[in-house]
N, C-alpha and C positions, 0 to 999 in steps of 0.2 A: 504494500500500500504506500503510496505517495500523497503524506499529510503536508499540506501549505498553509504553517502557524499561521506566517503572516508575512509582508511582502518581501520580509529579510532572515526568516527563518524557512528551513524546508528540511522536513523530517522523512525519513524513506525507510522501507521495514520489510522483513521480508520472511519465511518460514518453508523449510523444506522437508517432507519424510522420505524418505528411501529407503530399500529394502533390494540387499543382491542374495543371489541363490546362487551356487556352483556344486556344479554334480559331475565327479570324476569314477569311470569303471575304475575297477580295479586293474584290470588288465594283468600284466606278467610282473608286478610287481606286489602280488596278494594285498594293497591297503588300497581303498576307494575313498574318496572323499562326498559326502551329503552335508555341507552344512549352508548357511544363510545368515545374511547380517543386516540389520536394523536399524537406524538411529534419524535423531531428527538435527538439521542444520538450521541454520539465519544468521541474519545479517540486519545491524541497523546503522543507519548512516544519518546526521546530521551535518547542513550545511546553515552556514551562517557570513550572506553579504552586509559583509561587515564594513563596506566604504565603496564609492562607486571603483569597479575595477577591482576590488580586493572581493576574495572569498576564504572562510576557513572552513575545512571541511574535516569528520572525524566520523570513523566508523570503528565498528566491532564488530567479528563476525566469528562464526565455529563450523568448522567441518569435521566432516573424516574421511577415511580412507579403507576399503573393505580387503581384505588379500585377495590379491586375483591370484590365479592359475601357475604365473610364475612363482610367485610366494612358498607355495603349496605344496612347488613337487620337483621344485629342481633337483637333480642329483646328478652329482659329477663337479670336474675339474673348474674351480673358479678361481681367480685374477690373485695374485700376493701368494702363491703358493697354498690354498687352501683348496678342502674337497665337503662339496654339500650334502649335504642327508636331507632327505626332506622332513616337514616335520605339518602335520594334518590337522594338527591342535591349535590353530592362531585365530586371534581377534583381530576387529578394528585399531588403526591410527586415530589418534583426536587429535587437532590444533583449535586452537582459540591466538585470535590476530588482533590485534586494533592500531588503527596507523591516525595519525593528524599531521594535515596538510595544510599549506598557505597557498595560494593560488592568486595569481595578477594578470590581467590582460585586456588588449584593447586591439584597435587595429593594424597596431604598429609594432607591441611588443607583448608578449605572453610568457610565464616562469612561473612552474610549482615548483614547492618543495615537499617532500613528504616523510618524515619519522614513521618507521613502522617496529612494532614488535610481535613475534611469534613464538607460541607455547605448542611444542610437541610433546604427545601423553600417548603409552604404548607405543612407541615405533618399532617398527619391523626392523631389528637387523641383526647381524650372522657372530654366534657366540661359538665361542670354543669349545669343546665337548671334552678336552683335556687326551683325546685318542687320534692316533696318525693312523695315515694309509701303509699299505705294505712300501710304497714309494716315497715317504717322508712326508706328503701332505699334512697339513693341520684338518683335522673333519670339524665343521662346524656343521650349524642347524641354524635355521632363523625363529627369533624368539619375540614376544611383546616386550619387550624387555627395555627400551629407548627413553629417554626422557634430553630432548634439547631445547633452546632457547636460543634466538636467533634477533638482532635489530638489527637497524640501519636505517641509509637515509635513500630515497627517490627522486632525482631531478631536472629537468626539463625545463630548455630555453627555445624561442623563437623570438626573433626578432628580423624585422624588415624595414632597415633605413631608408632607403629607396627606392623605390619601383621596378628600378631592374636585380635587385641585390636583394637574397636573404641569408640566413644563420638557423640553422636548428643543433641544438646543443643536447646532452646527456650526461649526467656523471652519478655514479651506484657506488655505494659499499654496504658490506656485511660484513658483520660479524658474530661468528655462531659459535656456542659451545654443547658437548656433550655433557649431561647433567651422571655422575657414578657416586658411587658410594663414600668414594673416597673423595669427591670431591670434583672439578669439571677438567673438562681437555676439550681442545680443539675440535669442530666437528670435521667431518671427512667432507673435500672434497670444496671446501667454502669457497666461495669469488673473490677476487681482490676488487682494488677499488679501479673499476673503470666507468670508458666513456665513449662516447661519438662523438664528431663534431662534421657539421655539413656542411657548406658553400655554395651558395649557385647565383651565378651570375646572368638573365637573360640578355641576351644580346639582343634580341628580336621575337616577339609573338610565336614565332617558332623554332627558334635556335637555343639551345639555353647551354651551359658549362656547370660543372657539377666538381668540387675540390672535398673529398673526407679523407678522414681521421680519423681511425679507432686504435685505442689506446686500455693498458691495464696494468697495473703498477705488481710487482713482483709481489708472488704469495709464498712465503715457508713457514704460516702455521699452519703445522701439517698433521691430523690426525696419525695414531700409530697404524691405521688399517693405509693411512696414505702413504706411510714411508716403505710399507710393502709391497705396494702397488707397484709393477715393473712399469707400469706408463705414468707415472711420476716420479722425476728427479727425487730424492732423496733427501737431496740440499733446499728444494722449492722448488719455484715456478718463474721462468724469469717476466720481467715485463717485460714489455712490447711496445711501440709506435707503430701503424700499417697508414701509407698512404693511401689515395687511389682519387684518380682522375674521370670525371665521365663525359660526354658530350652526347646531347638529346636534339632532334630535329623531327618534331612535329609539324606540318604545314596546314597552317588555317582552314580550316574546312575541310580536311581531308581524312580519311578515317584511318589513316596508315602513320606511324612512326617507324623510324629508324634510330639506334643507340650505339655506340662503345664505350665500353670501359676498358681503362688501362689501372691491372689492379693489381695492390704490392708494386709499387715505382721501384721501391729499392733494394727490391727484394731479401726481404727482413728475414730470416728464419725464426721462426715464432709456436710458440702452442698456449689455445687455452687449457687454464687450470682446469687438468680432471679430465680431459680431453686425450685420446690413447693414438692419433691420429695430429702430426704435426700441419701446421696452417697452408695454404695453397701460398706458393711464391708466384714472383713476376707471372703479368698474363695479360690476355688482353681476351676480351670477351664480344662479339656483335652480338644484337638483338634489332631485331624485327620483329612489329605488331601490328595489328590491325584489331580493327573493329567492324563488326556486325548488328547495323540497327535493324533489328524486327517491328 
């Protein structure tokens, strides 16, 4: 429901049930799985224009997460020298979110900011069972067993000085830890702090020049499941700069464009964090498009 207090408050509300079922034969592995999972979600979100151009906006929300299929029954060889067992007995994920936001815009310039924080309860993941494979594997099993907490910030620029010139902007960080008995560690896997940055100059109604930047500043707190991981440095994650060039020619009235990108100029050698697969170098890319009006 969308309640309008009044002409500077707006209240938004919302309420979910769900319910998943998975039904696994047993097949050649004698254990089947019949179970199903329940729970209700929402979200309430309050906004408040609080100045012409300004808004602050603040929500809450809870979900979950049901085991699918992967969850349930993987078995065999997985990533950091471990081997899975399945295991038929798991519950739901919960998180509980709430984030507040500042927000400005007009025709000429637009920027949010956004604080967000998240509560992980029961997470899914892969515990040691204290027994190896005949081949030195560690056997784990996946358990509800998870507790993290994760903040950070969200932010977002546009700006257009003049008619042929715009800016769109981005910059993220997080930081998350795993909640144990003894006390937290790093979670696996977290983002460093990165960003976008875009340029585009139109030359003409249908020519335009396209200048990006993605960029993400070096990560080495490193979960222990991370410094096992053979597609993560051990030391960290290095940071990055990526250029890339593009050029767009749409012609007025016409339903057809043409594009290149010229992407990685410098060809960086690069990965993102958690990523098992290093970044594409130098390259250059065409595109061609059209459109179909019905």
């Amino acid at each position: 429901n969308d309640w309008r207090i009044s002409d500077i408050l707006d209240l938004i509300g919302g309420l979910r049930w769900t319910r998943y079922g998975i039904d696994l034969p047993a097949a050649d592995r004698g254990v089947g799985i019949d179970s199903s999972t329940a729970d209700l979600t929402g979200q309430l979100g309050l906004t408040w224009a609080m100045a012409p151009d300004w808004k602050l906006a603040a929500n809450l929300g809870r979900g979950f997460r049901a085991p699918n299929v992967f969850d349930y029954s993987t078995l065999g060889d997985r990533p950091g020298n471990r081997f899975n067992e399945p295991n038929s007995d798991l519950g739901p994920e919960t998180v509980l979110t709430g984030d507040l936001g500042l927000r400005y815009g007009n025709d000429t310039l637009s920027a949010d900011f956004t604080l967000f924080a998240t509560r992980y309860r029961d997470r899914l993941v892969s515990v040691e069972t204290g027994r190896r494979t005949s081949t030195g594997r560690s056997i784990v099993r996946t358990e509800n067993v998870g507790r993290s907490r994760i903040h950070g910030f969200e932010s977002g620029l546009r700006w257009e000085p003049a008619e042929q010139w715009s800016l769109r902007g981005a910059l993220n960080w997080t930081w998350a830890v795993d909640e144990l008995d003894s006390g937290t560690e790093p979670a696996n896997r977290t983002p460093p702090l990165n960003g976008r940055i875009d340029i585009e100059y139109r030359w003409s109604e249908s020519l335009s020049f396209t200048a990006r930047s993605s960029f993400a500043a070096r990560q080495d707190r490193l979960a222990p499941s991370d410094r096992s991981d053979n597609r993560i440095d051990p030391r960290g994650t290095a940071g990055y700069a990526v250029h890339d060039l593009g050029l767009r020619y749409a012609p007025a009235g016409q339903p057809w464009e043409v594009g290149v990108d010229f992407d990685n100029l410098f060809d960086k050698a690069y990965r993102e964090h958690g990523s098992g697969i290093d970044g594409v170098g130098r390259g250059i890319v065409l595109r061609l498009g059209t459109r179909f009006d019905g």
